[in-house]
N, C-alpha and C positions, 0 to 999 in steps of 0.2 A: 771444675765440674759445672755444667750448664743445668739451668734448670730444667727439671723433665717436664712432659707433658701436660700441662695446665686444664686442658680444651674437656678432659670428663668431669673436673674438678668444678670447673665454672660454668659448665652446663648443667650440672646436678646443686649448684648452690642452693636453688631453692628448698632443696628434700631435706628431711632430717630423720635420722635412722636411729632406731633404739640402740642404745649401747647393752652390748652381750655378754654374757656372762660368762667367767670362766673358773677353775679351779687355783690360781693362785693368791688367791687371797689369806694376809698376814703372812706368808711367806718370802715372798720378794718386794716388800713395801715396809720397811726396817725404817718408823718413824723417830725412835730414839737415837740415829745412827747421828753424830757431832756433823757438821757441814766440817769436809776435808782441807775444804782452803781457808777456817778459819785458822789465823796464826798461825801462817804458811806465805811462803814468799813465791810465785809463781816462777819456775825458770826462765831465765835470762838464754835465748839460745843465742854463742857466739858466731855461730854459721850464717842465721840469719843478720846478725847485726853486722858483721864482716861486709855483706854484699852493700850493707849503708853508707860505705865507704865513698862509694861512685855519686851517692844522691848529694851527701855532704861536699864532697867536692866539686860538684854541679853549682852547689849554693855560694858556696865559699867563691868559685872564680868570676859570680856574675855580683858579686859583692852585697849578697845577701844573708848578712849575717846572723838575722833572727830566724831567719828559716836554719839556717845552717847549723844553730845552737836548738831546735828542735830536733831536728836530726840526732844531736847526740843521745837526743832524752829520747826519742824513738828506741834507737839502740840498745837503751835500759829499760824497756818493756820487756815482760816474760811474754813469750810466746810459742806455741806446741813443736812440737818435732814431726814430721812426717814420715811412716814407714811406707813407701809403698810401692816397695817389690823386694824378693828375695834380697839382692845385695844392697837395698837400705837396712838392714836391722844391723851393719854398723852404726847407725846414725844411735841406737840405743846406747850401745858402747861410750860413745864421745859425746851422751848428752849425760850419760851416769859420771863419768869422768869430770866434768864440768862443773855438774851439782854437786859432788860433794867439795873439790874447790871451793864455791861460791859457798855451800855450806862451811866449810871450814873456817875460809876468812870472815863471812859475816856473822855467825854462832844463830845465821835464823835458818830454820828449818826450811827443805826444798820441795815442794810440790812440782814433776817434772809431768808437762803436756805432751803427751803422745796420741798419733792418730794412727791407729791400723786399720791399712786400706790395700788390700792386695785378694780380694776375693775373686776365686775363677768367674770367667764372663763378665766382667764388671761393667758399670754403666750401661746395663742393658736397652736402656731405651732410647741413648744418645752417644753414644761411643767419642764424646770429646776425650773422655778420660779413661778409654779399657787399656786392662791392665795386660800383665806377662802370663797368666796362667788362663784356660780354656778348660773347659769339665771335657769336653770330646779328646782332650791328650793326656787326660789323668790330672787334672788339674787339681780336684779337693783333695786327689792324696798325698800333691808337692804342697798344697793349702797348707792343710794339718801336719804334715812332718817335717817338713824345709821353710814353714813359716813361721806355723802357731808356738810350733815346741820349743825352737830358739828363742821367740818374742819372751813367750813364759817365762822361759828358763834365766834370762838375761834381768827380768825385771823380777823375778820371786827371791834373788839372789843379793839384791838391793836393798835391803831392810832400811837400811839407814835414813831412806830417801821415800815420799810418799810420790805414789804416781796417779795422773787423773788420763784414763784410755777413752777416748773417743773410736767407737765401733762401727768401721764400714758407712763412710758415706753415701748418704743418697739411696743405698741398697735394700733397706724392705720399705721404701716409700714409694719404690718403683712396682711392688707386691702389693700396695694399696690401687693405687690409679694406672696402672701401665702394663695390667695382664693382657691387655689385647694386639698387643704387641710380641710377637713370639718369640721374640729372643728372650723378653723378661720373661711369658710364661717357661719357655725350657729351660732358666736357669733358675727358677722359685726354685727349686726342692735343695738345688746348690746353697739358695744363698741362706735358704734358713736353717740347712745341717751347718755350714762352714761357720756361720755368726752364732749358734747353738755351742760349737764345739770350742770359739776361740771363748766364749764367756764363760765353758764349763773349767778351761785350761788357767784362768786368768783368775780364781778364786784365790787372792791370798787378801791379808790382813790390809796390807800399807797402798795395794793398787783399789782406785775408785773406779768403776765402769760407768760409762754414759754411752746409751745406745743411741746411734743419728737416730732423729727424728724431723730430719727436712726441715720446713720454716712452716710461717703461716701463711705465705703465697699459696703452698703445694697443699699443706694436709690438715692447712686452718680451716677448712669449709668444711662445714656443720655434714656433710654426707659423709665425709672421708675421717673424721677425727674417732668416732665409735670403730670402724673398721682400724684401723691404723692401731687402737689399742688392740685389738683381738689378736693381730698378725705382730706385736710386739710380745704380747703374751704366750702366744703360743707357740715362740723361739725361748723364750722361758722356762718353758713347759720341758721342750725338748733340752734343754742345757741342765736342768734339771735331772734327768732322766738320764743323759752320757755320767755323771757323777755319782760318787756315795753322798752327796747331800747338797739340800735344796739350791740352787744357783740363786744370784742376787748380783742384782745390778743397782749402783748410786741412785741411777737416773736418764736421763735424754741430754743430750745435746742439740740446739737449732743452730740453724740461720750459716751451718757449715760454710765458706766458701762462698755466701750469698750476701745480699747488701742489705737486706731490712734495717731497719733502726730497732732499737728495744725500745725506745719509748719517743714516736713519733712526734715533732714539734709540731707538723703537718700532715693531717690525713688526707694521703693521696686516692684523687677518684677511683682510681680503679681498686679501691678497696670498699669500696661502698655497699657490697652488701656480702661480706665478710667481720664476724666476731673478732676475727684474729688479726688485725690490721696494721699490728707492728708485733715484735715478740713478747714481748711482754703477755700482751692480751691474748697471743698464741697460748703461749705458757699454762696460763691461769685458765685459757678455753680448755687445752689438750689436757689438764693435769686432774679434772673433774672425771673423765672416759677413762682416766689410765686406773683412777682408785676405785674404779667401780670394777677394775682386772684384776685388782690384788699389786699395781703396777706403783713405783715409788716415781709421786710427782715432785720429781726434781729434777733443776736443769744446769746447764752450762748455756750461755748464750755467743756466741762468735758476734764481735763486734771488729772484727779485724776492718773493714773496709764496710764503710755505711755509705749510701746513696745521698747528697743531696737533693733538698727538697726539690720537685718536679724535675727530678735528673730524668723519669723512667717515666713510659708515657703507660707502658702495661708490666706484670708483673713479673713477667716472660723474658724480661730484656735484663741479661744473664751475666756479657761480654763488657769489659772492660768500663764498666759506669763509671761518672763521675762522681765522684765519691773524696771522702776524706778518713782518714783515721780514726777510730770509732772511740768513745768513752775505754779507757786501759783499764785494764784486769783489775777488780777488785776495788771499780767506782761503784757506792753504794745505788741500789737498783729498785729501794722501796717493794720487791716483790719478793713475800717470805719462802713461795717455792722455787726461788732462784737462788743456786748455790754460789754464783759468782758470774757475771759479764768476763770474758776472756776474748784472746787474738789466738785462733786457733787458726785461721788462712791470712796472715800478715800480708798486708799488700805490698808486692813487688814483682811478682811473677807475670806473664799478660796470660791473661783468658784464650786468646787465638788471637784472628788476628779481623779484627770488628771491634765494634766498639769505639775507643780511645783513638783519636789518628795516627795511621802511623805503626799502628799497633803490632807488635813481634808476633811468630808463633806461639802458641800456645808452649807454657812453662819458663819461658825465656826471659832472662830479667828485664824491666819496663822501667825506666831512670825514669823518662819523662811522665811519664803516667806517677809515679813515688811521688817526683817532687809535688803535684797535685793535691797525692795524700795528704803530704805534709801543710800545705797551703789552707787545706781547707781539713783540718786535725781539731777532734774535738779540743776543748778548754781543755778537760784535765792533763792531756799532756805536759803541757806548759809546768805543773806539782811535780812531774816527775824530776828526780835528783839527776846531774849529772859529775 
């Protein structure tokens, strides 16, 4: 997914907008609620690590064997699953399959990463990534009953296994900066019934919700971070409201699919007059606007693929960066409203086809772009067991 529209974002940096008040306060903001990934093992998905097969043997025949033994340990990172379309919610199936395997053999408890991403209209402001379904062919009501209900149904039946749901990428960030744009204005009311209705559906004990919440490129600047709560709140509101009782959500997810760092070594210029200027400082900006919603600041942060310092000359440049492998799941992150750094967009896929030389269509596996990853892979990789 590219990143949307920047251009009202960084023409309004200077303003700063009061933060608004809303009725969910102490209701969806569950401050004694256990962080879910403590003494939890994040899933290992074998889907993803299968394709690591081509990179390792890329390393292995140019007789690169320290790369090629990071590869393995790649492979043994937990990383999310993607839904997103109708005939991916097998992927739930063969990732529950899996986890309790890996639970079985290792007697540690599974936290399985899943991302549901299949909203009619999707990507409305940049259609790299629109999805199968359209609200003009009846799309929120294959949404909700050929989507949401199986997703439910498939993980509310899991007990055994805890799951962490990342909610619709990109999708009400485009409802903060991107109404002027008509496709996003004619799919708002879509996307805040459709994210309303999968968060009312997804109410069980062992599943944790984290609503996307962009990065701090997009919805770090001090105009947009007050607004962005109101419009997460009041998908709250509504998800509330479809149910017999109050809806509640973990927390946010950032940095989806995008390259920031969570805790920049180097601050890059063109964040100079932005609070939010790696995640981290996102976090802790966006997490102040969200408790003044009644809104629980807590995050997930995607670290799957992070930017090399002065890779990106603006914040905009979206397509296959050069980048490395980002701090693994569960590297301590010094920030108490951070539930856990995760790889929820594992780098191997290419963005299109920019960026990277060379570069495949968009979705198609990127060997040469990997091994990169792997070349320039944070340190803690290297701890991982293999």
């Amino acid at each position: 997914m590219r990143t949307s529209s920047l251009l009202a974002a960084l023409s309004a940096a200077g303003a700063v907008s009061a933060a608004p008040r809303f009725s969910l306060r102490q209701t969806t903001n569950d401050t004694t609620a256990p962080n879910p990934f403590t003494g939890k093992t994040l899933f290992v998905n074998p889907s993803y690590a299968t394709k690591l097969d081509q990179t390792h043997a890329s390393f292995t025949a140019a007789g690169d064997t320290a790369n090629a033994l990071r590869v393995r340990k790649v492979q043994n990172v937990g990383t999310f699953v993607w839904v997103s379309r109708i005939a991916d919610l097998s992927n739930i199936d063969a990732a529950i399959k899996s986890a309790r395997e890996a639970q079985s053999k290792t007697g540690e408890r599974q936290i399985v990463g899943l991302v549901l991403y299949n909203l009619p209209d999707r990507d409305c402001s940049a259609g790299e990534s629109a999805g199968e379904l359209k609200t003009a062919q009846d799309g929120l009501r294959r949404y909700k009953e050929e989507y949401i209900a199986p997703y439910a149904a498939k993980v509310s039946a899991a007990t055994d296994l805890d799951f962490a749901i990342v909610l619709e990428p990109d999708s009400l960030a485009n409802l903060v900066t991107n109404m002027e744009i008509p496709g996003c204005a004619a799919a708002a009311p879509t996307y805040r019934e459709g994210i309303a209705h999968a968060i009312s559906a997804l109410q069980f004990g062992h599943v944790h919700l984290y609503l996307d919440a962009a990065h701090g490129g997009w919805l770090g600047w001090d105009p947009n971070m007050p607004l962005a709560a109101k419009v997460f709140a009041e998908v709250l509101a509504i998800a509330s409201k479809n149910g017999t009782r109050e809806a509640k959500i973990r927390g946010f997810a950032t940095n989806v699919s995008n390259y920031n760092a969570f805790d920049a070594v180097v601050r890059e210029n063109y964040t100079e007059y932005s609070k939010s200027w790696d995640e981290s400082h996102y976090c802790t900006s966006l997490g102040a606007y969200l408790e003044e919603e009644g809104l629980p600041a807590r995050f997930i942060v995607d670290q799957g693929r992070v930017a090399m310092p002065g890779a990106r000359k603006e914040w905009g440049e979206w397509c296959n960066v050069e980048a490395g492998f980002g701090p693994v799941p569960g590297t301590s992150n010094n920030n108490t409203v951070v539930d856990s750094l995760v790889w929820i967009k594992p780098g191997g896929e290419s963005d299109g086809r920019c960026g990277f030389p060379n570069s495949p269509a968009a979705g198609q596996w990127h060997d040469e772009y990997v091994q990169m990853l792997v070349k320039n892979a944070h340190v803690s990789i290297d701890g991982v067991k293999v």
